[in-house]
C-alpha positions as CSV (number, residue, x, y, z in Angstrom):
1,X,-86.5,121.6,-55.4
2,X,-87.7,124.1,-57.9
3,X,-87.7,128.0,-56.7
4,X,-91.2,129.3,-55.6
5,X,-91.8,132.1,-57.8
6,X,-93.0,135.8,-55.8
7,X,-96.6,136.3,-55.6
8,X,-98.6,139.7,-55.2
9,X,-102.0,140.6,-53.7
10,X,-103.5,144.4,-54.8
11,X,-105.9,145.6,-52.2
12,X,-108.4,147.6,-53.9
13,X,-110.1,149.5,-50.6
14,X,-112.3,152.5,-49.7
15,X,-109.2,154.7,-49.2
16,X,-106.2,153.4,-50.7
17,X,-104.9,150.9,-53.3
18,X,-101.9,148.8,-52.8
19,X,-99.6,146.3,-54.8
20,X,-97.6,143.8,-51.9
21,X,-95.3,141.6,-53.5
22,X,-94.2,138.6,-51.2
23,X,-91.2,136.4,-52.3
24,X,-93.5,133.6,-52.0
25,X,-97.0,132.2,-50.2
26,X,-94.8,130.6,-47.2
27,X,-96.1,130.9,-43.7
28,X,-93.8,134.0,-43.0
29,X,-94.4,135.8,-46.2
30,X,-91.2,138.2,-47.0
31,X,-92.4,141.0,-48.3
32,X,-90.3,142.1,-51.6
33,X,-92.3,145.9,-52.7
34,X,-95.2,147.3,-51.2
35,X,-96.9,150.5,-52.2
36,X,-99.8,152.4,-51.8
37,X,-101.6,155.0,-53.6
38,X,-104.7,156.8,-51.3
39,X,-107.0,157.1,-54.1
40,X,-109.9,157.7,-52.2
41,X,-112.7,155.6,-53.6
42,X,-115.0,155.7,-50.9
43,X,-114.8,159.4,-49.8
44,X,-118.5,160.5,-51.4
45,X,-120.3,156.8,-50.4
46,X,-121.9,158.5,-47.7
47,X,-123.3,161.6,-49.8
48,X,-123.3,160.4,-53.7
49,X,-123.1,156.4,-52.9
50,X,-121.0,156.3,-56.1
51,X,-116.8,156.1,-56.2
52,X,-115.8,159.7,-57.5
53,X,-114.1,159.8,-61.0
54,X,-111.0,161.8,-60.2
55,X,-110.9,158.5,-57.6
56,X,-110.9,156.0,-60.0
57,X,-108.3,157.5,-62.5
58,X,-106.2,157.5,-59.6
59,X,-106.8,153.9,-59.0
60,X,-106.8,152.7,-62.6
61,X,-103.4,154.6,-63.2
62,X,-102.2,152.9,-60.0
63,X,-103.2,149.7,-61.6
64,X,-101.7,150.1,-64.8
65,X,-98.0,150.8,-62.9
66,X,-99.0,147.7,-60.9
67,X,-99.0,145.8,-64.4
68,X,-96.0,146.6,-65.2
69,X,-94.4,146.1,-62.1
70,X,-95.8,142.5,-61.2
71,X,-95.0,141.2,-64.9
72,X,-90.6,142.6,-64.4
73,X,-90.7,141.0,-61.0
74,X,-91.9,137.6,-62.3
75,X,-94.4,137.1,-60.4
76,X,-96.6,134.0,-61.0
77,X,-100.0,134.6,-59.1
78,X,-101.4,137.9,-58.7
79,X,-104.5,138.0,-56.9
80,X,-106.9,141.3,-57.3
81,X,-109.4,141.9,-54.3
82,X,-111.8,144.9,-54.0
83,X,-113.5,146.1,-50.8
84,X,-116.4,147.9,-49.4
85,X,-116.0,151.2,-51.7
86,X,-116.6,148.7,-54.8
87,X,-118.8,146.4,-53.3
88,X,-121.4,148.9,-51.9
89,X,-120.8,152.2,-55.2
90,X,-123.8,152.5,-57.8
91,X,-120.9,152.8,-60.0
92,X,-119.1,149.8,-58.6
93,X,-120.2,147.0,-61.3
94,X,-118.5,149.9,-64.1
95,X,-115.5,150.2,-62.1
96,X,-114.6,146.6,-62.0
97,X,-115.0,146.6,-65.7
98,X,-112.1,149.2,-66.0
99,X,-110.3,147.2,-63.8
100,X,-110.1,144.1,-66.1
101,X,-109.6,146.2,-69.0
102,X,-106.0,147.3,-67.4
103,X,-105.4,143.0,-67.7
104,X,-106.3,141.8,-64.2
105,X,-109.4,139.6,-63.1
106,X,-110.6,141.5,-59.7
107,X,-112.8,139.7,-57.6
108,X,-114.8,141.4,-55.1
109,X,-115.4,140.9,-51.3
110,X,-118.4,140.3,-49.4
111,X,-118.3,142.1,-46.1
112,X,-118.3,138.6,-44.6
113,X,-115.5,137.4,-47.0
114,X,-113.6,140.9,-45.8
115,X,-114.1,139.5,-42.2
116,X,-112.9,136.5,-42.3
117,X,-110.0,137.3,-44.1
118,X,-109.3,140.0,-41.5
119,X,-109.5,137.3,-38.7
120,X,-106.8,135.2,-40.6
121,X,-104.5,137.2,-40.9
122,X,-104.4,138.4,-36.9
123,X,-104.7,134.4,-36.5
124,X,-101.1,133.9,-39.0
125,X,-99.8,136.6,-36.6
126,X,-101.3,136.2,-33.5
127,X,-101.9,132.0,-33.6
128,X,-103.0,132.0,-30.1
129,X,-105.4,135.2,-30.4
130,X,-108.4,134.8,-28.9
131,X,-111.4,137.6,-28.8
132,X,-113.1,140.2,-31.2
133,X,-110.8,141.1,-34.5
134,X,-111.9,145.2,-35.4
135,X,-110.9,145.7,-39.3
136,X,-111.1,149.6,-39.7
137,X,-111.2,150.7,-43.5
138,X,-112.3,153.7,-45.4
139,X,-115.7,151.6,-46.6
140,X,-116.1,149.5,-43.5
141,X,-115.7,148.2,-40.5
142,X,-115.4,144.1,-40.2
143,X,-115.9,142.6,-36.1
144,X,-114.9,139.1,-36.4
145,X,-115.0,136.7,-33.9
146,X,-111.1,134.3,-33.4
147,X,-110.4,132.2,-31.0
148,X,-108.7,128.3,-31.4
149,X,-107.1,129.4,-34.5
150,X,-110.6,129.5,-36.1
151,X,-112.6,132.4,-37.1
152,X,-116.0,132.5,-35.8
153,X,-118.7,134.7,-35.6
154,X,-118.5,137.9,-38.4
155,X,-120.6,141.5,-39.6
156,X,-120.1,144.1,-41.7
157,X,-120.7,147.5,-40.9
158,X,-121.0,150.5,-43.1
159,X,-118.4,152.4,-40.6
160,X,-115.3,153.4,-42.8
161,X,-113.1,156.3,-41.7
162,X,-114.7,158.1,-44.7
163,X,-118.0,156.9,-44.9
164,X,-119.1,158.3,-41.8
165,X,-116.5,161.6,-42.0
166,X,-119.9,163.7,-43.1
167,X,-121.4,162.8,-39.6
168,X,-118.3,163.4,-37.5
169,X,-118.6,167.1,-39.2
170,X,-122.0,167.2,-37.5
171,X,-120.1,166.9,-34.3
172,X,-118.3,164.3,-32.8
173,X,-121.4,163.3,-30.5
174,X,-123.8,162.6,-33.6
175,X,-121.1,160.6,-34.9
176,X,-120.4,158.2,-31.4
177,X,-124.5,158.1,-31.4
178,X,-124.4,156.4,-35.1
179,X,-121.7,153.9,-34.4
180,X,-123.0,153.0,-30.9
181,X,-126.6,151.7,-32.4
182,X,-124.7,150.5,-35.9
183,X,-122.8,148.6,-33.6
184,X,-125.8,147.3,-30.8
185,X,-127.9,147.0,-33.6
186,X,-125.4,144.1,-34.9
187,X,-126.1,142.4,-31.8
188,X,-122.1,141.4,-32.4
189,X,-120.8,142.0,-28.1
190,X,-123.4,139.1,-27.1
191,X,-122.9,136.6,-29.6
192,X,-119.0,137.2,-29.4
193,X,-118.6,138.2,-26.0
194,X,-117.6,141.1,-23.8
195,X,-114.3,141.0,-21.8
196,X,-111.9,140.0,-24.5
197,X,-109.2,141.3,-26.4
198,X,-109.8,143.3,-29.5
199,X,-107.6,143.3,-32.3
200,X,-106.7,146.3,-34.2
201,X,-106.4,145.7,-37.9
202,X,-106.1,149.0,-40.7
203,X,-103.6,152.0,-40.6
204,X,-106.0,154.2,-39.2
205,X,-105.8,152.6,-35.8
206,X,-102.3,151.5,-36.5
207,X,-101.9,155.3,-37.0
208,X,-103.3,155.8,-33.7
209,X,-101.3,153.4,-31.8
210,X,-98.1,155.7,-33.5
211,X,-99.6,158.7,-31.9
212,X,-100.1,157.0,-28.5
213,X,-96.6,155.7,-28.6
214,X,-95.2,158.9,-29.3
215,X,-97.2,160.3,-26.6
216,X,-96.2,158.5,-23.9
217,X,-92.4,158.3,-25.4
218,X,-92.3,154.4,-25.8
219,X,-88.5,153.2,-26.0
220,X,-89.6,150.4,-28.7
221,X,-92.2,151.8,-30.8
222,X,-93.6,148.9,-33.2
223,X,-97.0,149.0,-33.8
224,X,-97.3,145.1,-33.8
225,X,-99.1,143.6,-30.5
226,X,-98.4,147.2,-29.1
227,X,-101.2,147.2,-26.0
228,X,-103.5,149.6,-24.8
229,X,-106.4,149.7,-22.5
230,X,-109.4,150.4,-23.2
231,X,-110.1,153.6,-21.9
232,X,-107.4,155.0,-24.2
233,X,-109.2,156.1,-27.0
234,X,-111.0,158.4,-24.8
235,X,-107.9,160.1,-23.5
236,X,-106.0,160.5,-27.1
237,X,-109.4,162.1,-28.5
238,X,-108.6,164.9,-26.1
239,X,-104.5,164.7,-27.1
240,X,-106.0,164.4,-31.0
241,X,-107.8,167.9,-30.2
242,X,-105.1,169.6,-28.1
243,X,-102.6,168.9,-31.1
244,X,-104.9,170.3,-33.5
245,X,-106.0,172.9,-31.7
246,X,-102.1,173.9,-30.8
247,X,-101.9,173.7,-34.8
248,X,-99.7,170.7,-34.4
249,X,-98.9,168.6,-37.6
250,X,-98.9,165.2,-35.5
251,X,-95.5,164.1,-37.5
252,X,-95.4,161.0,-35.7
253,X,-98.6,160.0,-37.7
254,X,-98.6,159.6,-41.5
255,X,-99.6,162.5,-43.8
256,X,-102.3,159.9,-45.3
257,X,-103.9,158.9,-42.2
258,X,-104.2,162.7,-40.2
259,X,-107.0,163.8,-41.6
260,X,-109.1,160.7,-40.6
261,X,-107.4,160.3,-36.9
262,X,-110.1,162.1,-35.1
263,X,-112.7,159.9,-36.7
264,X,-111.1,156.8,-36.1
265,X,-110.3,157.4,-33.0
266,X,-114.1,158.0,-32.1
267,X,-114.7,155.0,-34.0
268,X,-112.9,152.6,-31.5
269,X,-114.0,154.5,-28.1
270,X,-117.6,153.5,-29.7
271,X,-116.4,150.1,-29.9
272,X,-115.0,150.1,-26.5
273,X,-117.6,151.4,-24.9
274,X,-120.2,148.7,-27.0
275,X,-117.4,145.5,-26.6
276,X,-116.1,146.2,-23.3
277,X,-112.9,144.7,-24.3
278,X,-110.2,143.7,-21.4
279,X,-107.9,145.0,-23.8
280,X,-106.5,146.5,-27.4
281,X,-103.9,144.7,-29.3
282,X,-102.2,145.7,-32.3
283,X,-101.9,143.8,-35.7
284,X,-99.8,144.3,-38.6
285,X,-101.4,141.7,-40.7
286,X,-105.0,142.0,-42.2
287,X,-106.6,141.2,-45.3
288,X,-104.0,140.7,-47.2
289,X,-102.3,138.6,-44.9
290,X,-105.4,136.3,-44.3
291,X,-105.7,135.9,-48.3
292,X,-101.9,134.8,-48.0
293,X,-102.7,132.2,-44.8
294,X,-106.2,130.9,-46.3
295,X,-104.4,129.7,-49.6
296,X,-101.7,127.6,-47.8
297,X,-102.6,123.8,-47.0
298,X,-103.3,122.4,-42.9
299,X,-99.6,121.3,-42.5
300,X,-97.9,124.8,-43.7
301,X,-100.5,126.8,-41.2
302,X,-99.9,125.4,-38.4
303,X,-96.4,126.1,-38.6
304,X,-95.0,128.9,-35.8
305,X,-94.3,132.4,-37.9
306,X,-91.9,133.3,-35.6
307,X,-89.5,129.7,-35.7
308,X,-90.3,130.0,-40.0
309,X,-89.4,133.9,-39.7
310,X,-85.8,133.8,-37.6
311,X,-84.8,130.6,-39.5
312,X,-85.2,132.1,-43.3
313,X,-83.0,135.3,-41.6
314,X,-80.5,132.8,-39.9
315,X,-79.9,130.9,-43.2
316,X,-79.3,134.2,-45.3
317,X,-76.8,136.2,-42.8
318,X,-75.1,133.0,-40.8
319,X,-71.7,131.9,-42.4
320,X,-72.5,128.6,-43.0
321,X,-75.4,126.6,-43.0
322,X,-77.5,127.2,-40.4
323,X,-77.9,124.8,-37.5
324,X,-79.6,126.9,-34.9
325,X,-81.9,124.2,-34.1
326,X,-78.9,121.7,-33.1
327,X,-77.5,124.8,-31.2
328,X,-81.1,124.8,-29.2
329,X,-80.7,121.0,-28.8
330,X,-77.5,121.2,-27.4
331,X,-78.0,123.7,-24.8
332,X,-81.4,122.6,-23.7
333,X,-80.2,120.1,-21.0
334,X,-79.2,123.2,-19.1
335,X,-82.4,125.2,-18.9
336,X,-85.7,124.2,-17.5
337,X,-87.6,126.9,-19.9
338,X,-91.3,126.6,-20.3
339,X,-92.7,125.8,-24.1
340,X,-93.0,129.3,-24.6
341,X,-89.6,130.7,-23.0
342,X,-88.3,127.4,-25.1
343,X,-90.0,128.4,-28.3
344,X,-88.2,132.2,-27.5
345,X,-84.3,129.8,-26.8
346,X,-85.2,128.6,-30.2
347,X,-86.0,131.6,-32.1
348,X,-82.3,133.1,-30.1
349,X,-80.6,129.8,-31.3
350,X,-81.9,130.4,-34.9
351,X,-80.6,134.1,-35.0
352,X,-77.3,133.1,-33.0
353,X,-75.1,134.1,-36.4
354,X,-76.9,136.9,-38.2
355,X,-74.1,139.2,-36.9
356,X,-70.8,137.8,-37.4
357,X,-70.4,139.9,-40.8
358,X,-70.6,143.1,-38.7
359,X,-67.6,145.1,-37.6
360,X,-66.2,143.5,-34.1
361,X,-67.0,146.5,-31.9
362,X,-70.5,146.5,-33.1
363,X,-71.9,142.8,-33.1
364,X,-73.4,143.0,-30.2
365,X,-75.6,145.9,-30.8
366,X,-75.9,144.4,-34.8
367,X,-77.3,141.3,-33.0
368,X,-79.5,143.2,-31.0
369,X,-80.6,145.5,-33.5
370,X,-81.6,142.6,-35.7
371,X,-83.8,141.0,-32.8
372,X,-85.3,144.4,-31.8
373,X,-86.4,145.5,-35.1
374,X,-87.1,142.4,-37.5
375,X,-90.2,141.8,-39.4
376,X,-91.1,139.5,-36.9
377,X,-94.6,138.4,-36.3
378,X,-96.0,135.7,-33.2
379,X,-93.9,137.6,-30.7
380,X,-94.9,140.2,-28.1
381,X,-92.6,143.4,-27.5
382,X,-91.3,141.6,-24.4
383,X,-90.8,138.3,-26.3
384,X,-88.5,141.1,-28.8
385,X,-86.6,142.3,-25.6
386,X,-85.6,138.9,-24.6
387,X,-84.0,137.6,-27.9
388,X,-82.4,141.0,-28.0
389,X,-80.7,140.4,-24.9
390,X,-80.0,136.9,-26.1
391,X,-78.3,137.8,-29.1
392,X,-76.6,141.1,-27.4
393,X,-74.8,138.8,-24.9
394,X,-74.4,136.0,-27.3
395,X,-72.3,138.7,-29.2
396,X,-69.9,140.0,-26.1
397,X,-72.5,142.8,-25.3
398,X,-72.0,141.6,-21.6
399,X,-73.9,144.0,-19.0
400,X,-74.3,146.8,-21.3
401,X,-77.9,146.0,-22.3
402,X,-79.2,146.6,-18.7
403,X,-79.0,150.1,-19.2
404,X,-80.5,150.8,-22.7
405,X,-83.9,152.2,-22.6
406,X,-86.0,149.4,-23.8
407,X,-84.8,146.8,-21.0
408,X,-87.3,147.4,-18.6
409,X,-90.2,146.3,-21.1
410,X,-89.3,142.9,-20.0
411,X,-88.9,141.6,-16.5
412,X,-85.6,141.5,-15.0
413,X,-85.9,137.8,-14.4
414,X,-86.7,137.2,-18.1
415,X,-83.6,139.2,-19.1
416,X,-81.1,136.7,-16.8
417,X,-82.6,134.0,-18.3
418,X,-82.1,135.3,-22.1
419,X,-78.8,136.5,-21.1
420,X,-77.8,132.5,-20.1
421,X,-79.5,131.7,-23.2
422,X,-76.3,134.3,-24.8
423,X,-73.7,132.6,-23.0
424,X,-74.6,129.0,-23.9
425,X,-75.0,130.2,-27.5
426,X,-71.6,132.1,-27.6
427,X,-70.2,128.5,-25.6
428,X,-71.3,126.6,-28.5
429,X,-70.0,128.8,-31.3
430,X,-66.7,128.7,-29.8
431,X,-66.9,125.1,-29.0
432,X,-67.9,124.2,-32.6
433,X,-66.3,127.2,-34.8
434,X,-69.8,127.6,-36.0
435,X,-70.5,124.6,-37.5
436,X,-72.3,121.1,-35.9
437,X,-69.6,118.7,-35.8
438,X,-68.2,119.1,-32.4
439,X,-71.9,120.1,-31.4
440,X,-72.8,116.6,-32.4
441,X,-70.0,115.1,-30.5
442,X,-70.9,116.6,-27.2
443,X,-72.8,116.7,-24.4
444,X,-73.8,119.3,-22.3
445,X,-75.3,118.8,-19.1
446,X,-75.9,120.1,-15.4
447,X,-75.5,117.7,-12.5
448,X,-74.8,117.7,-9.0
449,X,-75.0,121.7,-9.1
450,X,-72.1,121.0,-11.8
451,X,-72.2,122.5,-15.5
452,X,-70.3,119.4,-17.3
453,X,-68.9,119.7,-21.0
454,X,-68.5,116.1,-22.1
455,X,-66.8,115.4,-25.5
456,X,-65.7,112.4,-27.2
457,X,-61.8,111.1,-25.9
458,X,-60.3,111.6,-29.6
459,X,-61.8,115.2,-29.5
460,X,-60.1,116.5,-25.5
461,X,-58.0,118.8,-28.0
462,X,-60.9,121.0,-28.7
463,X,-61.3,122.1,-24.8
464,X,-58.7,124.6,-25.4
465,X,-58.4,128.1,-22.4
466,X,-61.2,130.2,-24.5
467,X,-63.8,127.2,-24.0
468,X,-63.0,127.1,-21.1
469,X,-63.0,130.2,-20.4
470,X,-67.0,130.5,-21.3
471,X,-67.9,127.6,-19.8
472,X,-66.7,129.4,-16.5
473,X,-68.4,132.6,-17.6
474,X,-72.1,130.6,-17.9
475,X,-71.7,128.6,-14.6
476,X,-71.0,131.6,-12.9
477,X,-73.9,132.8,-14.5
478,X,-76.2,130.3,-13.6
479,X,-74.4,130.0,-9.8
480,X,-73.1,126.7,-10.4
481,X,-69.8,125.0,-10.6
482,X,-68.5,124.1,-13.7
483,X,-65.9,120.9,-15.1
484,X,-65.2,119.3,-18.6
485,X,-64.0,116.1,-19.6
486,X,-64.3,112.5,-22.0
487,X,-67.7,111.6,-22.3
């Protein structure tokens, strides 16, 4: 099978411009370089209506690096989008021409085009998202409609951070005033609905979801499908002003994004109060992301980003080759999981040997590191708990995890089961030394209130004391008895 070659997207927006090179167009993109430079090209479209020079030979230098960069990495598609700042400038049609003199073939986005793209990315994140996707940029802001893994229903409206930062120095009020009629004006709350979930794409409101994490001291603070209600914005406008006004730097928000805070934060307690949503949700994945999801065919789509995510990781950091999904297959008979606690056993089963190249003493916490903090998209933060707790016990952590600070984002119920999900993992790693042969051999079953290891007569050898031994440990964990014998 021939190696994909990496391929890059450049984001040409109202406030910044940024190179992401992806190791290939999969359905869990891995993300080999990203960076940004905040050129600022849309700063003056509310006064001048043109993108200011200093702007563009920030951009245009930014490009030129990009060149360079794209061409040593070897990457074989780079795609070149522009936003709102380009799209709506006087100057616009001149910039683009700079652009393709630097060597690359920008295309531009209509607001509609910007939507859409928007709404598949939270869809290749979120696949069972359903509600009102809010992309906040520096031009613009793009309400899309998702719900079925479709996008629906889309506007464009000229409410960028810094196209509307000359009214929110007329005062806050004037400001909320403008966005409230930009918004009823789009007619967008009755065609999509009121009472759903809105989803938070753009590092301004990611920005803000830092800030309220911070604030309220959140043990596991990852700005992916963090929650908020949606009253919220109205109480971390006051917070914005009380760390201001205390002369406050708000270090738990990027240097980039602290000057726009306030106005994006009065941005989305206009959309609130328009939408009415039932909640906020947080996504990572935007434009960029949707550009990724819209180029792959039906079949690749529809695979789960989590399953595609925790399977590349198990392949690179197991010790030999991976068969988490055997592991999953075998311990199944014992658990009566739900598809979505099932799809969670999985994604554990799949990450059941990323630590075994840690020090002894600290697998359990490697394990549970990896689980806590991976790249991982199509999980919630209690979905992150439980494979944490998996992979912690899976690893010898044992009781330990109950007292860390982030166990109680997940129900104690949900934590037993993950932690029997550890056990039967760490039962099938010893049973098998790590590899599938004696997994394939086997049986394991519950009946009669009995946990029963069966494996084939010429294999009884292989029930030696430290099987045994964990066989005990998950029938006592899941209140049963336990025996083992010739299948």
């Amino acid at each position: 099978m021939p190696r994909l070659k990496p391929v890059a997207i450049i984001d040409i927006g109202s406030n910044s411009v940024r190179l992401v090179v992806y190791a290939a167009a999969t359905r869990a993109p891995l993300v080999l370089f990203n960076e940004k430079i905040m050129a600022g090209l849309g700063r003056d479209l509310g006064e001048s209506g043109e993108l200011p020079d200093e702007a563009q030979a920030r951009a245009l230098a930014a490009l030129e690096r990009f060149r360079i960069l794209t061409r040593q990495m070897g990457v074989g598609r780079v795609r070149v989008v522009a936003t709102a700042a380009v799209r709506d400038a006087a100057n616009g049609r001149a910039f683009l021409k700079a652009i393709k003199a630097t060597g690359f073939d920008p295309e531009v986005l209509s607001g509609e085009q910007e939507g859409m793209m928007a709404g598949l990315g939270v869809l290749s994140a979120i696949p069972e998202a359903d509600g009102i996707v809010a992309d906040l940029g520096g031009g613009s802001l793009e309400l899309v409609e998702v719900a079925g893994g479709e996008v629906g229903d889309s506007v464009s409206l000229p409410l960028g951070v810094l196209r509307t930062e000359p009214l929110f120095e007329q005062g806050p009020d004037i400001l909320q005033r403008h966005a409230r009629r930009a918004i009823d004006k789009a007619d967008f709350a009755k065609r999509a609905g009121k009472g759903r979930p809105l989803y938070l794409v753009g590092g301004s409101w990611r920005a803000l979801a830092h800030l309220d994490m911070a604030l309220e001291g959140h043990p596991l603070p990852i700005t992916h499908h963090h929650r908020m209600p949606p009253d919220r914005p109205a109480d971390l406008g006051r917070d914005i002003a009380a760390l201001i006004d205390g002369g406050e730097k708000l270090a738990m928000v990027s240097s980039s994004r602290r000057s726009t805070l306030p106005t994006a934060n009065l941005l989305l307690d206009a959309l609130c109060q328009t939408l009415r949503p039932s909640e906020l949700i947080v996504s990572a994945y935007g434009i960029r992301e949707g550009l990724l999801y819209d180029a792959l065919g039906s079949r690749v789509r529809a695979r789960d980003p989590l399953i595609e995510a925790v399977r590349q990781a198990g392949r690179g950091l197991g010790r030999f080759a991976e068969h988490g999904a055997l592991i999953d297959r075998w311990i199944a008979p014992v658990f009566d999981d739900p598809p979505e606690m099932a799809r969670l056993r999985l994604a554990a089963c799949l990450l059941s040997d990323v630590a075994w190249a840690a020090h002894p003493d600290f697998r359990a916490e490697r394990g549970m590191e990896i689980a806590l903090h991976g790249n991982w998209v199509g999980v919630d933060i209690p979905g992150r708990v439980m494979l944490a707790q998996a992979l912690f016990t899976n690893f010898g952590g044992g009781k330990a995890f109950e007292g860390l600070p982030f166990a109680p984002l997940c129900s104690s119920e949900a934590l037993d089961r993950a932690a029997q999900w550890g056990l039967a993992m760490r039962l099938a790693h010893r049973l098998s030394g790590g590899v599938a042969e004696s997994l394939r051999r086997s049986r394991l079953k519950v009946e009669d209130d009995t946990l029963r290891l069966e494996v084939a007569r010429a294999d009884l050898a292989i029930l030696g004391e430290p099987v045994m031994r964990r066989l005990k440990t998950l029938a006592g964990a899941l209140g049963i008895g336990f025996e083992a014998g010739p299948r």
